[in-house]
N, C-alpha and C positions, 0 to 999 in steps of 0.2 A: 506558231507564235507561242513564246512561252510564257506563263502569267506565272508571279510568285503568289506561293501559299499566301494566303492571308488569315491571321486569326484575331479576332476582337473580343475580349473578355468582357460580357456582361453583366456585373456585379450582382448578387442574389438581392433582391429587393425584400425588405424587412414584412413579414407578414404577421399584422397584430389580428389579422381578422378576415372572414371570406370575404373576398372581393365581389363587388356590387355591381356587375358593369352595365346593370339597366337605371342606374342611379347613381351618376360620378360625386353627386353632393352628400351622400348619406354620411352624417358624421360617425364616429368613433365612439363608439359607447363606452365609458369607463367606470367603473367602482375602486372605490377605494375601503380598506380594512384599517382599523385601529382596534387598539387593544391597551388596559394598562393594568397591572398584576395585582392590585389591593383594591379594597373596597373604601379608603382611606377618602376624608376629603379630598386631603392635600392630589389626589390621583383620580380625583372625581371631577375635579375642576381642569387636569389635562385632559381626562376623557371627552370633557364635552369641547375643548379646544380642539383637539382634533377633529372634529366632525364638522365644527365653523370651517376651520383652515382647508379639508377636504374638498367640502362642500362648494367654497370661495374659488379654489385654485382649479378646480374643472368645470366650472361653470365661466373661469376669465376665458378658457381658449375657447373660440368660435367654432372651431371644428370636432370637438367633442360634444359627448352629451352624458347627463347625469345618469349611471347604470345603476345607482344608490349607495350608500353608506352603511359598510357592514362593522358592525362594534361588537365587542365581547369586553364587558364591565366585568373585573377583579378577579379574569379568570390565570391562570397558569399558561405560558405557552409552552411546557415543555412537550404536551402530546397535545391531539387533537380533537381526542373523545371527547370532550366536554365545553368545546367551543363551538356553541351552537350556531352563531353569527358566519364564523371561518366556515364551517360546513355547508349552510345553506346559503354562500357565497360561492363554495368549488360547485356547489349544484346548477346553484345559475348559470355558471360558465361554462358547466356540460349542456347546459339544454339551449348551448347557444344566444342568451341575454345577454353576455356581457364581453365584450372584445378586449380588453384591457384593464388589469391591478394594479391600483397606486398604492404602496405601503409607506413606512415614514421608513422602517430600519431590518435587517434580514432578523433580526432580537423578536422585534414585534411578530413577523410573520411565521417563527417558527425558533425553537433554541435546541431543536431535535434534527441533525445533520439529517437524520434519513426522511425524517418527514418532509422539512424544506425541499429536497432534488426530487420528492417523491413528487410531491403537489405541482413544481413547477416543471417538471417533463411532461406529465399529465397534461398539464395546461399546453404546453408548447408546442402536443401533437393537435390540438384546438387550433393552433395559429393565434395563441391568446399571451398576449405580453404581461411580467411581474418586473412593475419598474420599482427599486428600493432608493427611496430618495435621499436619504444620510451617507450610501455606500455610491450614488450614481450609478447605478447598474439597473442595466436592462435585459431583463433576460432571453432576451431573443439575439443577443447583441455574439458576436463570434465568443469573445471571452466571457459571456456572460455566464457561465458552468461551472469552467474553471474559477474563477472568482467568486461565487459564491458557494463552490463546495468549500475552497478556505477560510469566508467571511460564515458562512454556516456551521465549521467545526469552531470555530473561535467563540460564537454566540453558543453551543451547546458546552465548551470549558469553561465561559463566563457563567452558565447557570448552574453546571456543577462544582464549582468554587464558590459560587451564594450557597449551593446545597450544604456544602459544607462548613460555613462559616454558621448557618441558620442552626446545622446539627449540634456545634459546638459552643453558641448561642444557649439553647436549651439544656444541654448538660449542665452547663456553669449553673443555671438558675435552678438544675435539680441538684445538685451539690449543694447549692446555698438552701434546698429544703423549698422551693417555691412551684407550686404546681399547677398545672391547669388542667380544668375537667370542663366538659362540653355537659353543660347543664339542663342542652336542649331535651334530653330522653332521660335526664336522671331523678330515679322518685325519692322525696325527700329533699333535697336541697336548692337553692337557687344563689345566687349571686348577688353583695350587695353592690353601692357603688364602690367599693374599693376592690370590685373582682374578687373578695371575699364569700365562701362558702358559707351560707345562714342557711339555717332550717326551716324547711316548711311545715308548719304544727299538723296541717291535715295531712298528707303525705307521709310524714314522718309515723303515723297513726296503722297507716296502709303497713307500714315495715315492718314496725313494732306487731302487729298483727300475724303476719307471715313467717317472724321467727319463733314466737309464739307458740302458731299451730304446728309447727314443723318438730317445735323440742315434743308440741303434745301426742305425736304418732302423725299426724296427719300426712300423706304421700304429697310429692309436690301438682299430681295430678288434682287430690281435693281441694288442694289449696287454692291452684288458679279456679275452680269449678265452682268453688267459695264465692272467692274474687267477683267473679263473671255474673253469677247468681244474683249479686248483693248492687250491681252495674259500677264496679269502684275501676278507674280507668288506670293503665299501666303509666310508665313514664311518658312513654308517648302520646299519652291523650287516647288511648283507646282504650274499649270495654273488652276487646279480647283478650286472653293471657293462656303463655302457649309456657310449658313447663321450665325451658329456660329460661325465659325471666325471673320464676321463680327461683332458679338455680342460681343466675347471677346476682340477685341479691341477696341468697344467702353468704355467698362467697367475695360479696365486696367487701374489702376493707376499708371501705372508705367510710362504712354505716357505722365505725365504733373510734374515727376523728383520725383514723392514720392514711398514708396514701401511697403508694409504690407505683412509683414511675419506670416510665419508659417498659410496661409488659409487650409495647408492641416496638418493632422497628421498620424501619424503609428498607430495602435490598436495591431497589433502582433507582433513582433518582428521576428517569425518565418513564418510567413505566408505573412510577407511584405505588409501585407494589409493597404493602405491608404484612409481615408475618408477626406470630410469638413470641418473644425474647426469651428462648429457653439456654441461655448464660452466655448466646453469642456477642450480645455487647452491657457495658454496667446497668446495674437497674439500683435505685436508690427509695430505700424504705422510710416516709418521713411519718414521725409517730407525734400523736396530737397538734397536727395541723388544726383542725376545726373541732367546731363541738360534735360531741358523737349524739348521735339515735338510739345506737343499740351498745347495754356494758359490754365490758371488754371479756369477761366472766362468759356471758351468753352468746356471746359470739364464738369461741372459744368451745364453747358445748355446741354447738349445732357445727361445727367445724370437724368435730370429732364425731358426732351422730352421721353426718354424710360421710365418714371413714368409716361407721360401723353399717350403714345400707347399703356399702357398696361391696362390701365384703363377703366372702363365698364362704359359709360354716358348715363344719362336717360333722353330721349328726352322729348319733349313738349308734346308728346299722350303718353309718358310711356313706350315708348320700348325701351332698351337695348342697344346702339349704342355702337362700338367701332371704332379706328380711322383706317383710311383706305388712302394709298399713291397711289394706281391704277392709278391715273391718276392725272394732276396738281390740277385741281377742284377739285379734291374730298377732301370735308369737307370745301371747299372755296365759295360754292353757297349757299345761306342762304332764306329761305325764309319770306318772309316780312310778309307775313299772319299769319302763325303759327309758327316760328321760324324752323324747321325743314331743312332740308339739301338737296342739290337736287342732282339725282341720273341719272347718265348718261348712256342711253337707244339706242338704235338702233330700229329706227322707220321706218314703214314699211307702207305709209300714202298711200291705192291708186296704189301699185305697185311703187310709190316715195321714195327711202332707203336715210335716213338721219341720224346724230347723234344729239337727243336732251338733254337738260337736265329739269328734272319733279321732283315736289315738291315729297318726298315720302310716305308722308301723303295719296296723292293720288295713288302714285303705289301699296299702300301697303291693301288700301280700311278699313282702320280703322274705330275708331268710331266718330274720329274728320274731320268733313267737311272741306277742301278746295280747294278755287276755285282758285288756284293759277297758273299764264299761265303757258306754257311752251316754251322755249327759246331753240333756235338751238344753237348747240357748235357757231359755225361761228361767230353768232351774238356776244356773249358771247365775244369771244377775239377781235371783233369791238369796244365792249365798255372797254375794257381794254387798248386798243388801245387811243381811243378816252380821257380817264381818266389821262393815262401818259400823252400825251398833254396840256391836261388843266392845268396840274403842270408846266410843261416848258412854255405854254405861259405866265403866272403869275408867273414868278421864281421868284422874287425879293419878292413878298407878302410871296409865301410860306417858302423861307429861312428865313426870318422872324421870321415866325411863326417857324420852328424846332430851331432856335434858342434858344426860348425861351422854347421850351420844354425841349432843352438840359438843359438848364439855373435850371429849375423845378428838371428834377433827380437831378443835384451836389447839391441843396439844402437840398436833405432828404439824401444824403449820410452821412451815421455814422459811423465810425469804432471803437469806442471807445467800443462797446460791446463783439464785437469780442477780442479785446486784452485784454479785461477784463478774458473773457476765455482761454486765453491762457498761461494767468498769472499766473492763478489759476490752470488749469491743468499741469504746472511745478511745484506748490507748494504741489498736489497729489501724483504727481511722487514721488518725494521726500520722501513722507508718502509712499508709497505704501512699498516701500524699507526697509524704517526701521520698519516697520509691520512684513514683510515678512521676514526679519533679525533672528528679534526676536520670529519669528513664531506667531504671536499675528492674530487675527482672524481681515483681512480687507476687508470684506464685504462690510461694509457699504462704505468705500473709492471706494472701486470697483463701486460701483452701483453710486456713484457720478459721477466717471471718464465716465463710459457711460456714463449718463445723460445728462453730458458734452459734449461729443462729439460727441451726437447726436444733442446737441441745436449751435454745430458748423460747423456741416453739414450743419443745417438749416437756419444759417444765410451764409453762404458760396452760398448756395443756392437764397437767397435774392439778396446777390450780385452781383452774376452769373447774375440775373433773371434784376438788374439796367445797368449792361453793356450791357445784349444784347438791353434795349432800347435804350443805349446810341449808340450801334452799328446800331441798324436799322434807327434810323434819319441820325447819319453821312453818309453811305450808300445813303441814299435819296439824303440828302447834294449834298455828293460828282458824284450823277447822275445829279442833276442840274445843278450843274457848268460845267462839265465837255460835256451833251449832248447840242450842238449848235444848233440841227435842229429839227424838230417835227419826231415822226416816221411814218413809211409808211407802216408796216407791225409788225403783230406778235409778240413775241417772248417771247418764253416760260420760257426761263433764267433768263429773266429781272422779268416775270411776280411772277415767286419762288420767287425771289430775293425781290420784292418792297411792293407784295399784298397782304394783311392780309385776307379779303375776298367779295364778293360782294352778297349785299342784292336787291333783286329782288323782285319789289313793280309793281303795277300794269300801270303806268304810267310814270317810270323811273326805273335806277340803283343808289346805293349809294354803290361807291366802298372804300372803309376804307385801307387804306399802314400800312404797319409793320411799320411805325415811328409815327403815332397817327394821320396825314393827312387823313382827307377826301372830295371826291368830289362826287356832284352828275350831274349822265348823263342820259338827257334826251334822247329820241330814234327822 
């Protein structure tokens, strides 16, 4: 007898979940995720609507059950790091809690094609379903892959076309000069209510402070050590302070009311990665935005003082020097013989402990001879001692003389070069724009506008470099007039403050002042 082949196609039953076959009643556990991307009310009051509607909509079926309600408030969905909610949702569903995700849209759940298919294959080797309820899709479903790799690519172009409408947003308002600064770590300033930059008087105190020590020798290691000592907290609200902070607020421009935007940029869109803006996209330099903290003169010298510490000088025998703030002297003792620096020693003469300071010529046993003495610190602030004096006894000669040195800078002051580029870098601007309008190739403008604003740094700099002379004679000035009586001692404040440096010759000192004054002191 012959029987025909028989085949009966059994259709794959959908599996949200392991099957219970000691318990046909156990419902379906389900969670649902929301998510909305600002901190905004208007987005605070959907946040919390989703969580009703959630909560409502799996709680109506009888055959499910509530696996919980995972939210992530004004976070970004383009990646998944920082969605703490999402993550310790995929965990639930690894440790077997949860049999089923209700989302509202594949946007909400993911705007990252590869994280979407990632999270939901993941899931789908679980037996765990991602239903999107705006798209109808169920991921378990035959075309459920297929459909939301394209509903997935379509939400990661809708985010990178916000990415860039957002980018091009921020330009415009840096064009028009309008900036924002995150005032949460920054010392000195805070926000009024019109998102305007004010100052804070104590704070601004702290800055005012740090540039200060910094023009007075101080290394930025003393300064935070200062800092720390005295318990004055960084921007952050802490008592620590590590030497780049220091560093960065010598170098904000923001401390003397101007602001340059855009020094960082995005590279991903999706990966949030931010670098440097070292000239790969515009950066725009807006000048007297806010009130400054620090002049534009002293910022401009301490600007130029971190060009001069970082630089490598070649001594009179050919070695290498860099500048060094260890102590007041150092780089202030000069020697007369070979020009070289002298280098402060702890000397051991005899079982006799002293601190000297010695040519380094000599410490160093080069190939250059000299015989240049060696002088005890003590001595050393005797004759500095001894030096201030002989200016106060001769006050009247020496005001005088700084008089007429002041008299010398107002003469060579020019400003006309400067405003000459100023002129002309408005008349650029101008061209840059209707270049760039027009799409027309302005390179060559570009490369003028730096050129420009490099040759107005460097007179900015010139400037800087006339008022601090004209600062260190007033300074003198106003120590003349003001000290009545010779001194009696010491003092290392005064000594920052007045002495340029002292050259040590074999039968006296010529000690030289930061205002062009010099005296020499016999022993």
């Amino acid at each position: 007898m012959n029987v025909s082949k028989s085949v009966t196609v059994l259709p794959a039953r959908k599996q949200t979940r392991a099957q219970n076959e000691d318990n046909e009643n156990t419902k379906l556990r389900v969670a649902a995720y929301c998510r909305v991307s600002t901190d905004s009310d208007e987005q605070a009051t959907s946040y919390e609507a989703q969580i009703e509607h959630y909560t409502s909509y799996i709680n109506s079926h009888p055959d499910w059950a509530l696996a919980g309600i995972y939210a992530d408030d004004g976070i970004s969905g383009t990646n998944t790091k920082k969605r703490e909610e999402f993550n310790r949702m995929i965990d639930a569903c690894m440790a077997g809690d949860i049999d089923m995700v209700i989302t509202k849209s594949i946007s909400r759940f993911a705007r990252n094609t590869l994280d979407c298919l990632k999270y939901i294959r993941q899931l789908k080797e679980k037996n765990i379903a991602v239903f999107f309820e705006k798209e109808n899709i169920n991921s378990t479903d035959s075309k459920g892959e297929v459909m939301l790799t394209i509903m997935a690519s379509l939400a990661q172009q809708e985010s990178q076309s916000l990415s860039q409408n957002v980018k091009m947003g921020l330009q415009y308002r840096y064009q028009q000069g309008e900036i924002q600064v995150n005032c949460k770590w920054f010392l000195g300033y805070t926000k009024d209510e019109n998102k305007k930059l004010v100052i804070v008087p104590e704070e601004a105190e702290v800055v005012k402070r740090i540039y200060r020590e910094y023009l007075e020798g101080a290394s930025l290691l003393k300064i935070a050590r200062g800092l720390e000592a005295d318990g004055i907290k960084n921007g952050a609200g802490r008592t620590k302070w590590y030497t780049s902070n220091i560093n960065q607020i010598l170098r904000n421009e923001k401390y003397i009311g101007d602001a340059l935007l855009q020094k960082t940029y995005t590279t991903d869109f999706l990966t949030k990665t931010r670098v440097k803006n070292h000239g790969i996209v515009p950066q725009y330099y807006v000048e007297n935005n806010h009130e400054a903290i620090i002049p534009r003169g002293i910022y401009m010298q301490v600007q130029e003082e971190l060009i001069q510490r970082r630089t490598v000088h070649t001594s009179p025998n050919g070695k290498n020097r860099t500048f060094s703030c260890t102590h007041c002297f150092s780089n202030m003792i000069i020697c007369g013989n070979c020009g070289e620096v002298f280098r402060r020693v702890h000397w051991n003469n005899r079982g006799k402990k002293s601190i000297v300071w010695r040519c380094v010529s000599r410490l160093e046993n080069t190939g250059l001879f000299c015989d240049a003495r060696t002088v005890s610190e003590s001595q050393i602030e005797q004759i500095l001692v001894n030096a201030i004096n002989q200016t106060l006894g001769k006050k009247n000669t020496f005001l005088a003389t700084l008089q007429n040195n002041i008299e010398t800078v107002l003469s060579r002051e020019n400003n006309q070069p400067l405003i000459d580029i100023e002129l002309r870098l408005q008349e650029l601007q101008q061209e840059l724009l209707r270049l760039a309008s027009s799409k027309a190739d302005y390179e060559e403008v570009g490369a003028e506008i730096h050129r420009l604003h490099d040759e107005k740094q460097k007179l900015q700099l010139e400037s800087a470099g006339q008022d601090d002379v004209k600062k260190r004679i007033s300074d003198m000035s106003t120590f003349l007039m003001d000290q009545s009586t010779a001194l009696t001692q010491y003092d290392e404040a005064l000594v920052r403050r007045l002495i340029e440096k002292v050259i040590v010759y074999e039968n006296k000192f010529t000690v030289e002042f930061k205002s062009g004054v010099t005296v020499d002191v016999n022993e």
